[in-house]
N, C-alpha and C positions, 0 to 999 in steps of 0.2 A: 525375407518374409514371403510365404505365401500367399495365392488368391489363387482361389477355387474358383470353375464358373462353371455352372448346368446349364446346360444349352440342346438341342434338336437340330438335328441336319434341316430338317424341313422349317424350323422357327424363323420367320423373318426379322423378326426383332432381333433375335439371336446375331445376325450379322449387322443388324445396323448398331446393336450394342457392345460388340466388338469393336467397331469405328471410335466408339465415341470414347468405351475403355481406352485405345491407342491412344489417343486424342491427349487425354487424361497421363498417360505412362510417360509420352514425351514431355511432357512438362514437367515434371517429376523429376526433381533431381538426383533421388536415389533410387532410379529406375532397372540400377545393374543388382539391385540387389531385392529386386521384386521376382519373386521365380513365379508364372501364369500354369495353372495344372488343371486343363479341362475336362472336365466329367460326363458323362454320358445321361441321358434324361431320353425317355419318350412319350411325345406327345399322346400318341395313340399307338400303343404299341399292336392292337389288335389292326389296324390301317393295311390292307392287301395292295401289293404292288400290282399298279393297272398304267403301264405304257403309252393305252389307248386314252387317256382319260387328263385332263389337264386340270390345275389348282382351283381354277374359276369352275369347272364343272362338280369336282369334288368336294368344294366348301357350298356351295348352291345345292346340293343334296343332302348335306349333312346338317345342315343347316335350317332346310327348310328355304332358304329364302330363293329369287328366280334369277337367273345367270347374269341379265343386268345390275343386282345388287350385289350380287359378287367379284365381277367387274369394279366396278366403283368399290369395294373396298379395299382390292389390290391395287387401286390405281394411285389410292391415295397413300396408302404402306410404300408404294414405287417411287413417291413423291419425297415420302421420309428418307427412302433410303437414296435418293438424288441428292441430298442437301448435305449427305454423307461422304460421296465421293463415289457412290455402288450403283450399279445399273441393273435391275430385276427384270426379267422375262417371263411374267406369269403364266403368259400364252404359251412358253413353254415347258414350264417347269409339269417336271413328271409325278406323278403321283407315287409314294415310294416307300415300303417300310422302309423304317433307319437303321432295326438291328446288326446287321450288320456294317454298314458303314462304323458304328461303335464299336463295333468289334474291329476294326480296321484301327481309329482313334485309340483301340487301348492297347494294341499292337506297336504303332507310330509312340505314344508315350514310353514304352519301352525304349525306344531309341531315340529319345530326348526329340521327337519331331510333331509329339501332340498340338502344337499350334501351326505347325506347318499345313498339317492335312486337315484342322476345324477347317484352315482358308479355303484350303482346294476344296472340299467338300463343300462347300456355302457357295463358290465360285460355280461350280458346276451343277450346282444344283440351280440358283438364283439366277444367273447370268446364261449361262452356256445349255439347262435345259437337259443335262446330262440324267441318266436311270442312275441316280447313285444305290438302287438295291442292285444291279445289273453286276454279276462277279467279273466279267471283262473288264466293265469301267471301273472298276476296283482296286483292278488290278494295277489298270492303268494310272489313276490318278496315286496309287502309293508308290509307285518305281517311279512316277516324277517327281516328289519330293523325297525321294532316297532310299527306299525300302527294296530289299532284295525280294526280289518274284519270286523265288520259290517259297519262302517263310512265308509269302503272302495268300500263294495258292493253297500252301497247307494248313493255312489257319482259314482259309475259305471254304476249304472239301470237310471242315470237322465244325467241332463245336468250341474251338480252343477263345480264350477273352471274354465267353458268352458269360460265365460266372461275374467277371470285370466287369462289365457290361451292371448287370443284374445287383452286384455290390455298392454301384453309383446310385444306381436309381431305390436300394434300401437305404444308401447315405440318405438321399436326398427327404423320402418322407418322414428320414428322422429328427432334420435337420429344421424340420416346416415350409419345403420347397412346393408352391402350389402352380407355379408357372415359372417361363425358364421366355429372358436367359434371369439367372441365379447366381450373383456373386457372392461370395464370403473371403473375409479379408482376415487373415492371422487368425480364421477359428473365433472371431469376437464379433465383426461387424458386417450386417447383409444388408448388399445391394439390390432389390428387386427392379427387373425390367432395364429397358434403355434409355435409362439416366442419361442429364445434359452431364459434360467431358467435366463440366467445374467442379458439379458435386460428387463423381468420381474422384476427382482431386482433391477433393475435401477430405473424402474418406480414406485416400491413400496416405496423408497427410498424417492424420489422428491417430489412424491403424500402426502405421509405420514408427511414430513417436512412442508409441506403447510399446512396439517391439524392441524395438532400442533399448529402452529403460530399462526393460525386462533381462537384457540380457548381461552373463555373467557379470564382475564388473574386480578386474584384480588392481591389488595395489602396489606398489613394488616397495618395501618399507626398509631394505636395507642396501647398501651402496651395490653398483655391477661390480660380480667376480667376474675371474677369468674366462672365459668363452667362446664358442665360435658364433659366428653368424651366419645366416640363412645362405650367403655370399659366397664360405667357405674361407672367409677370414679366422684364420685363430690363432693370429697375432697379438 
């Protein structure tokens, strides 16, 4: 069974709702056979990567509201995601388009590592402070989870994934995704936001019992003939 999730490199929620999905999968008993296929979403995809410029000054301008009050509203998102097990550096987080990095994500999905690099992306952005527009760091954080440098460089010098990319984000406002992070379970049931881990489990629970049902269902109506087995028996 599937689960789709739309998420933003820069969405805080996005990683504390990742925690609380794991949360949820380990408890799950049929968790080997839930495949996670993350999707690409931007928050603001018009957002110009500025180095010089940190979360608390860029939401205080966009905002309208004065650096004190943006302050206090990272500090208490910082608070959510402590209770998570995740440590946020707002003071350092970069200011950053994400297109690319999605373009890196739908790269990584190709070689079965799209949840390896949501983490590293969220980690170095949230924690560590990293320019994840920055094509070095890019570079870098996909040849640590496994990605051959040069496919990496050549999908960074072009435009290759940006369609992927662009394809997620028409899924998603057809889908009715108005903010991310954004689950869908089997194509039937959405999760909006970071839900507590139970009612994930709830829904995995529901979702997964319909997948079940649904699938083929043979009956075997006359005695075993002669045969081999999967084994190599054909005794």
């Amino acid at each position: 069974m599937e689960v789709e999730i739309w998420s933003d490199v820069m969405c805080p929620f996005c990683y504390i709702g990742k925690r609380k999905f794991e949360a949820a999968l380990a408890q799950f008993p049929h968790a080997e056979k839930v495949e996670v296929t993350w999707k690409s979403f931007q928050l603001n995809p018009d957002m110009p990567t500025d180095p010089g410029k940190n979360i608390h000054q860029y939401l205080a301008e966009v905002k309208g509201w004065s650096l004190e009050q943006a302050r206090e509203m990272n500090d208490r998102v910082t608070d959510m995601a402590r209770q998570v097990g995740l440590t946020y550096h707002f003071d350092r987080a970069v200011v950053a388009n994400s297109f690319d990095a999605h373009r890196l994500l739908q790269l990584a999905k190709r070689h079965g590592l799209g949840d390896a690099l949501e983490e590293r992306l969220f980690r170095a952005y949230f924690t560590e402070g990293k320019n994840t527009a920055d094509p070095t760091t890019l570079l870098e954080l996909g040849q640590e989870i496994g990605l051959d440098a040069d496919e990496i460089r050549t999908m960074l010098a072009g435009d290759q994934y940006a369609d992927a990319v662009e394809r997620d984000i028409y899924e998603s406002r057809q889908i009715g995704v108005r903010g991310v992070p954004f689950f869908v379970f089997d194509r039937k049931y959405a999760v909006s936001g970071a839900q507590e881990s139970a009612w994930f489990l709830q829904v995995l629970e529901k979702s997964f019992a319909e997948w079940q049902d649904a699938l083929p269902q043979v009956t075997l109506d006359n005695p075993d003939g002669d045969s081999c087995t999967v084994d190599g028996d054909c005794g």
